[in-house]
C-alpha positions in Angstrom: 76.4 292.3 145.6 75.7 290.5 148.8 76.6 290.4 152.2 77.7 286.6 152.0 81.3 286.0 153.3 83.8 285.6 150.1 86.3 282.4 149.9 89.3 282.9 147.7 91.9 280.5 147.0 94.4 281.3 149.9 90.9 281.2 152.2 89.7 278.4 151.0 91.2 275.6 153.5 91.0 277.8 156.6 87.1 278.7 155.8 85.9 275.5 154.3 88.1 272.8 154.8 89.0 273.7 158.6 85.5 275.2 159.1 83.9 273.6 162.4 80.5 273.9 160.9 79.4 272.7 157.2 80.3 274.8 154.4 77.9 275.2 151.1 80.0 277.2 148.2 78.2 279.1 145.9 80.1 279.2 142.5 79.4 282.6 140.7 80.1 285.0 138.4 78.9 288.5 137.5 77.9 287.7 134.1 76.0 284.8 134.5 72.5 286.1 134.7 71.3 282.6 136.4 73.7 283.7 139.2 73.0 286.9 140.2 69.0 285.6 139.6 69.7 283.1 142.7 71.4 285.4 144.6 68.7 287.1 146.6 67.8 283.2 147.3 70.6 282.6 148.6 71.4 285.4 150.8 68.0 283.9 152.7 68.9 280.6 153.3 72.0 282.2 154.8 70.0 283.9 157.2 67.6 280.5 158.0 70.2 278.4 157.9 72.6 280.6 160.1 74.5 279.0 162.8 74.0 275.4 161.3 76.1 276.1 158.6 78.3 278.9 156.4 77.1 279.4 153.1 79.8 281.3 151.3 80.5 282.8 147.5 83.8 282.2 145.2 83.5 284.5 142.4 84.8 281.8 139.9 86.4 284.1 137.1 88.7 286.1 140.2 89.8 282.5 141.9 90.0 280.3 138.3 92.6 277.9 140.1 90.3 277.2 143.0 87.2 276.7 140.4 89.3 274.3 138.5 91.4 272.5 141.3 87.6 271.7 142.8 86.6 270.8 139.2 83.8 273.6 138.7 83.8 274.2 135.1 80.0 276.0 134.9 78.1 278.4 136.8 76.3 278.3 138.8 77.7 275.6 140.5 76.7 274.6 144.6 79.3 272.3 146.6 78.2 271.0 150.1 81.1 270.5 152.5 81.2 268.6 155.6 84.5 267.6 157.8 87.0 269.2 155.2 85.1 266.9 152.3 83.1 267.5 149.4 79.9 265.6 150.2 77.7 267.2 147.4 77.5 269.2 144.2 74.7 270.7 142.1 76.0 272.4 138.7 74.3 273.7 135.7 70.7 273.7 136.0 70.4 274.8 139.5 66.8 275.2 141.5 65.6 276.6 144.4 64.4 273.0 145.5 67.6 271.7 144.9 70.1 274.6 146.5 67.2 274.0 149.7 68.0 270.2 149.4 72.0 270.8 149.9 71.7 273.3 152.8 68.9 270.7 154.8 71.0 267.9 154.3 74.3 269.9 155.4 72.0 271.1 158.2 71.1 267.7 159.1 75.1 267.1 159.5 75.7 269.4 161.7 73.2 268.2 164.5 74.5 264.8 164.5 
């Protein structure tokens, strides 16, 4: 579907946790039509954003323990990492504006 990097459960602390730059998780599934309608979105921020931080995808219904140890019980669902902790979440009804919002702020993070 996109070129983003994939996180999977035994990934998961190595590419976000340990990751040296912030880390927004994109929460997905190829059934939900909201999803695969941000995805294109997404895949550009990736590109602006690049080097500042990772944005990555979980396909949620392939890594269910993941989805439900981090609590993410609908799709789409955005978490912002920074230094190994969840610092945001956006879940549900998920804009533009708002996936923009996460990936500035995470930005802003990683030039301090």
């Amino acid at each position: 579907m996109s070129g983003l990097q994939e996180v999977q459960v035994d990934t998961f602390d190595e590419e976000v946790i340990r990751s040296g730059v912030p880390v927004l998780l994109d929460f997905w599934g190829p059934r939900c039509v909201p999803c695969i309608q941000l995805d294109p979105f997404v895949e550009e921020l990736s590109q602006e954003f690049a080097g500042r931080i990772k944005i990555a995808k979980v396909i949620a219904p392939a890594n269910r323990k993941l989805a439900i140890q981090l609590k993410v019980f609908g799709l789409p669902t955005f978490l912002a990492f920074a230094q190994g902790k969840e610092v945001a979440r956006v879940a549900g009804e998920v804009s533009r504006e708002s996936i923009r919002e996460m990936a500035e702020a995470l930005a802003s993070r990683s030039a301090v």
